[in-house]
LUMZATOR-226186 format. One line per field, with one value per residue (C-alpha): residue in three letters; z, y, x. Coordinates in pm, whole numbers, plus 50000, padded with zeros to 5 digits. Example, Ala and Ser with C-alpha at 12.3 -4.5 7.8 and 13.67 -1.06 7.14 Angstrom:
2
type	ALA,SER $
up	50780,50714 $
north	49550,49894 $
east	51230,51367 $
// end
This chain:
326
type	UNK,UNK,UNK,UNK,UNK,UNK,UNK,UNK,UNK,UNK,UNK,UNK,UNK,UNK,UNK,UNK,UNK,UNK,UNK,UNK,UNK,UNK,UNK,UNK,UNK,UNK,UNK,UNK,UNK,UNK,UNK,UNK,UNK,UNK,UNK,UNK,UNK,UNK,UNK,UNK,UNK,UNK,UNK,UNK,UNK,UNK,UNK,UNK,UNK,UNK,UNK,UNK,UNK,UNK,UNK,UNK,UNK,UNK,UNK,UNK,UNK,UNK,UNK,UNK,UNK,UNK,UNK,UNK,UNK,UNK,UNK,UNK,UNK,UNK,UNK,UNK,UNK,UNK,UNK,UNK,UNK,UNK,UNK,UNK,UNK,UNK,UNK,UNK,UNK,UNK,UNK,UNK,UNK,UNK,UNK,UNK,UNK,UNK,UNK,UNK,UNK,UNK,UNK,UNK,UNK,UNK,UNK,UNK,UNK,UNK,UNK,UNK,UNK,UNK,UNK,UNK,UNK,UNK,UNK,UNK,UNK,UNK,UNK,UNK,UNK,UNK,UNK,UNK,UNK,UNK,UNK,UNK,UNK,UNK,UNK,UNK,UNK,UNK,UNK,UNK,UNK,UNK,UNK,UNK,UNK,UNK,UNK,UNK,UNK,UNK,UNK,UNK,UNK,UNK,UNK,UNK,UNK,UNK,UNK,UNK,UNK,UNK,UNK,UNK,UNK,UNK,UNK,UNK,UNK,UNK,UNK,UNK,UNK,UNK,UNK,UNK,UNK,UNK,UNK,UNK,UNK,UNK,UNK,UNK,UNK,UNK,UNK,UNK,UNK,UNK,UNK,UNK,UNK,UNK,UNK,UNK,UNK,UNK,UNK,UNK,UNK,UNK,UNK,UNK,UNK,UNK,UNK,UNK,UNK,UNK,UNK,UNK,UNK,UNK,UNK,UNK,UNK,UNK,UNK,UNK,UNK,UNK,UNK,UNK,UNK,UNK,UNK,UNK,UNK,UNK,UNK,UNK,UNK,UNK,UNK,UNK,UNK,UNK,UNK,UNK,UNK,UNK,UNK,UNK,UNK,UNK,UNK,UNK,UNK,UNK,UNK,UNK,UNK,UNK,UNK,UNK,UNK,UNK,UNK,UNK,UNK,UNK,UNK,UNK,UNK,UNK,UNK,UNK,UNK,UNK,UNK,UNK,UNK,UNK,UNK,UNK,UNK,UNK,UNK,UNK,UNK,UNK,UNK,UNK,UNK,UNK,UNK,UNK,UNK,UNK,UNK,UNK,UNK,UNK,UNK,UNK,UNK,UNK,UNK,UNK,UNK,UNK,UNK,UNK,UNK,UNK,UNK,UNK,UNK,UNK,UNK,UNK,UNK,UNK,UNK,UNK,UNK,UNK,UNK,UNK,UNK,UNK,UNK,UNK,UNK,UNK $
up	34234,33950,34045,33872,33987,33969,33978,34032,33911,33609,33568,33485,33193,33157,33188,33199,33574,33602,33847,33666,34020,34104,33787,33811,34131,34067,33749,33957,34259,33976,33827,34140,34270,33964,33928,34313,34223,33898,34115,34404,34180,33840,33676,33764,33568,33665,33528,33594,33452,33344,33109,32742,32697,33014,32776,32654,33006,33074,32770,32948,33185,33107,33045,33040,32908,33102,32952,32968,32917,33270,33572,33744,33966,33728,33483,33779,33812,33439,33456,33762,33661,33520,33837,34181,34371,34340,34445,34425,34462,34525,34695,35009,34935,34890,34981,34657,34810,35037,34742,34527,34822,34965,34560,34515,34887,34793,34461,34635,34506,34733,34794,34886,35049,35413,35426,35342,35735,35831,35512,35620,35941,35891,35565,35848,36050,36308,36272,36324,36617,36820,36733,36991,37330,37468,37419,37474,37549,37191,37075,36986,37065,36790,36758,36530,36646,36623,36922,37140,37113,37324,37113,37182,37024,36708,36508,36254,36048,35790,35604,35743,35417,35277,35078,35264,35318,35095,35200,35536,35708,35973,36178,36433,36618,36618,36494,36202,36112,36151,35884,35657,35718,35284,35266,35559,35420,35619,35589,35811,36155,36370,36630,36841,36701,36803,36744,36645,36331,36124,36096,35812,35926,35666,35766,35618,35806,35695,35876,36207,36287,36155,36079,36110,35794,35794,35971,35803,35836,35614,35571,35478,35305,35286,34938,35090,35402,35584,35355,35337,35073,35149,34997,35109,35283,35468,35395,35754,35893,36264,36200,36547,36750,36637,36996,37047,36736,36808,37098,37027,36718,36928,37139,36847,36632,36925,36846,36511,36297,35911,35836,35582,35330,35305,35502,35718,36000,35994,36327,36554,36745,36979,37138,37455,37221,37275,37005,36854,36628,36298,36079,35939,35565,35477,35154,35029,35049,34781,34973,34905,34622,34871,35033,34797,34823,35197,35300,35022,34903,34767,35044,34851,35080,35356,35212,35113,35429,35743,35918,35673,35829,35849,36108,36065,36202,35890,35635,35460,35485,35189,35022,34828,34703,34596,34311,34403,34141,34095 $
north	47271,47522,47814,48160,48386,48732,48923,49308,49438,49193,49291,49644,49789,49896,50221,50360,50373,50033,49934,49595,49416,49435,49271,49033,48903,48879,48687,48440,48393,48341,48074,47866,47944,47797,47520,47454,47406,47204,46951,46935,46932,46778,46726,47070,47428,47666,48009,48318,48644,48960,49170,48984,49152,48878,48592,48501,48426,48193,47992,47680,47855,47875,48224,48517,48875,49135,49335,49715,49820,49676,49728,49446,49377,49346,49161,48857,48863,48785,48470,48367,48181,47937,47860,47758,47997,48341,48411,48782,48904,49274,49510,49687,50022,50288,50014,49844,49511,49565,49748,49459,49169,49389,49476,49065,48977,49220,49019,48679,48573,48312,48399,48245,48546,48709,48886,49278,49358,49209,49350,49738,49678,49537,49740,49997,49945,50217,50039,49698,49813,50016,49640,49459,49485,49233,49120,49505,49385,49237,49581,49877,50230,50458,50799,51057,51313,51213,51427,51250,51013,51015,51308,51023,50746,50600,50609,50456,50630,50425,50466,50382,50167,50093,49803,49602,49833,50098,50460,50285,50514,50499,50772,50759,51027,51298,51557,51357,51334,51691,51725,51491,51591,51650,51252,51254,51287,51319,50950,50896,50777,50698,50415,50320,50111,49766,49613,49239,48983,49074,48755,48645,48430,48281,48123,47941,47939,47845,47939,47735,47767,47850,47714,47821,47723,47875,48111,48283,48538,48897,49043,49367,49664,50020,50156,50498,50677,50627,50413,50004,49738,49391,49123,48820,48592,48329,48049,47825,47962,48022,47696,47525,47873,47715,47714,48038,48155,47989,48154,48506,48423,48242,48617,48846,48698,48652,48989,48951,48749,48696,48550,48313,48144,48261,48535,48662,48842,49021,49046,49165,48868,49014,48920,48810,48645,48851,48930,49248,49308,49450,49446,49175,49105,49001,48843,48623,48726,48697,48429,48192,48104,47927,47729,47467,47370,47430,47216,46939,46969,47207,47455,47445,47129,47315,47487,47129,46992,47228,46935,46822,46608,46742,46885,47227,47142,46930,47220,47260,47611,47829,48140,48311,48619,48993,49138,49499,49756,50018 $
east	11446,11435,11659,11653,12021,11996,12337,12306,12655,12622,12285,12342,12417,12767,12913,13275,13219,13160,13453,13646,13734,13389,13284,13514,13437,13072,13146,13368,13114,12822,13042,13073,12733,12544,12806,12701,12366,12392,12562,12334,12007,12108,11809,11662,11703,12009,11990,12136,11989,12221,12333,12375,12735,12810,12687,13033,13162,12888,12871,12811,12567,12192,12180,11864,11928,11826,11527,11622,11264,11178,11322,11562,11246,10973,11214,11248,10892,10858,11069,10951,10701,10967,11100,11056,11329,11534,11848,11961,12293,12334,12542,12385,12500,12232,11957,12024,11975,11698,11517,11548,11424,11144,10968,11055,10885,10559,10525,10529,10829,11030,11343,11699,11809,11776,11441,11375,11378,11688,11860,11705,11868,12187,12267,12336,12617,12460,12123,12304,12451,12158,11950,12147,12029,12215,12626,12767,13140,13159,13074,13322,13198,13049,13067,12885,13144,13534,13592,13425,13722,14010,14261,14524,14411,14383,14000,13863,13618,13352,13052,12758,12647,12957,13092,13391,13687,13547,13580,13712,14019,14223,14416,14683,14510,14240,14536,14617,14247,14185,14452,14291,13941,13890,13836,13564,13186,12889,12790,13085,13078,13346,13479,13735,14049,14098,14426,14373,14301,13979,13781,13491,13250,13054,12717,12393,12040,11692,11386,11447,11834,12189,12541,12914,13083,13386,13590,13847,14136,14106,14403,14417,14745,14764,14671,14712,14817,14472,14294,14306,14191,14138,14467,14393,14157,14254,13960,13888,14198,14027,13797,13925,13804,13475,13335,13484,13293,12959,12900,12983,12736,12492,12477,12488,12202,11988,11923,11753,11523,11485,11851,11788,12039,12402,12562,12797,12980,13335,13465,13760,13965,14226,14497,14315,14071,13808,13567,13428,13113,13249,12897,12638,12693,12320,12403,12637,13012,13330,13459,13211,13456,13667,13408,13393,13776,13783,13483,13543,13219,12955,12796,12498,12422,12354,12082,11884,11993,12092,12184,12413,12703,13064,13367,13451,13802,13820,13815,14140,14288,14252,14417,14202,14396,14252,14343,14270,14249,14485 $
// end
């Protein structure tokens, strides 16, 4: 199977804005991704399209340059023809990714990625949440207004289409938010805190059912007063809560169609271990680059064969460390 990677952040062309750990990262998870596939289908072509100042990092990579005078879209198309399947990579954040899918989907291009529908709605974390009719007591309350929460207790506030942890906050109370209020924008909503371990679940489907993978631990600092950044991820650390897991996945995706490929759901697992809906990740997440050394094997199997044999309570645990930028 031919296979034609598509990399938004590398894709673009630079600017002085262009954040370095997000770079990075994409460069890494490109590296393993297209290794991935050069293992599982040897004889076929790997390629990964982006910007030509990315060339020297992929010297052993099979590598297109992006063609400025079309757009990302239209520049796909062009090579598609070359290949038998896409896979984008691209941040949800201002629609980016469902842009990309739904232009790709309307040109008949097939995809390796969750379909334009089920990206709309779960690039929203609102959306994602008023799409579930059923499971309620894995959800935590949301709240357009911060004073509709208890003055007492702690909030969380996040953006509705935000990336990870960014623009996340946290505040003991609704006094110490009130104080803060500069750092709140109007594509903030609000929601209850839950004390407990932040879980990654990463997950591959194809048209007819999904898989658990993995199920790892996110652990996450203070890089300011209200504000956190993700440090570490603990790679198939909650693997043998795989029961656990599958059902609370089982209830949430009952609620949706279109998942297809890699992606994944960050949760809260208290104390009790109950679980709570954080958001849907449509796409593929950073931690891929862990799945490889935690499974044993390439996760790239999963998508030739969804019934692939293996023991999630087999994975080896894996630190995969951030290295956040200053």
């Amino acid at each position: 199977m031919d296979i034609l990677v598509y990399e938004h952040i590398l894709g673009e062309e630079y600017s002085e804005n262009s954040p370095s750990l997000l770079l990075n990262e994409a460069k890494l998870i490109v590296k393993c991704l297209i290794k991935d596939f050069a293992e599982l289908y040897p004889n076929s072509k790997i390629s990964l399209l982006a910007n030509k100042k990315n060339n020297f990092f992929f010297n052993d990579i099979d590598f297109i340059s992006r063609d400025y005078d079309l757009n990302s879209v239209d520049d796909m198309k062009m090579h598609y023809q070359n290949y038998d399947k896409i896979l984008v990579l691209a941040p949800e954040e201002n629609m980016e990714m469902y842009n990309i899918v739904d232009n790709l989907e309307e040109k008949g291009v097939c995809l390796i990625n969750c379909s334009s529908e089920f990206i709309k709605i779960t690039t929203c974390k609102k959306n994602t949440y008023n799409s579930i009719k059923s499971c309620h007591d894995n959800l935590i309350n949301i709240y357009h207004d911060y004073k509709e929460i208890d003055s007492n207790k702690k909030i969380v506030a996040k953006i509705s289409d935000g990336l990870g942890s960014e623009n996340l906050y946290i505040f003991e109370n609704r006094k110490d938010l009130e104080e803060s209020d500069k750092i709140i924008t109007n594509k903030h909503f609000f929601q209850d805190y839950k004390n407990g371990k932040i879980i990654s679940i990463n997950i591959v489907s194809n048209e007819k059912k999904f898989i658990i993978i993995s199920i790892n631990e996110q652990v996450y600092k203070h890089k300011s007063p209200h504000e956190i950044s993700l440090e570490e991820v603990f790679i198939g650390k909650y693997n043998h809560m795989i029961i656990e897991f599958k059902l609370f996945v089982d209830k949430i995706m009952s609620n949706f169609s279109g998942y297809h490929g890699f992606f994944g759901i960050d949760a809260i697992l208290d104390e009790n271990n109950n679980i709570f809906l954080l958001e849907i990740n449509p796409r593929l997440t950073s931690s891929y680059i862990g799945l490889n050394t935690s499974l044993g094997f390439s996760p790239i199997q999963f998508l030739n064969n969804i019934n692939y044999n293996f023991n999630i309570s087999n994975n080896e645990i894996f630190l995969k460390k951030i290295k956040n930028e200053k």
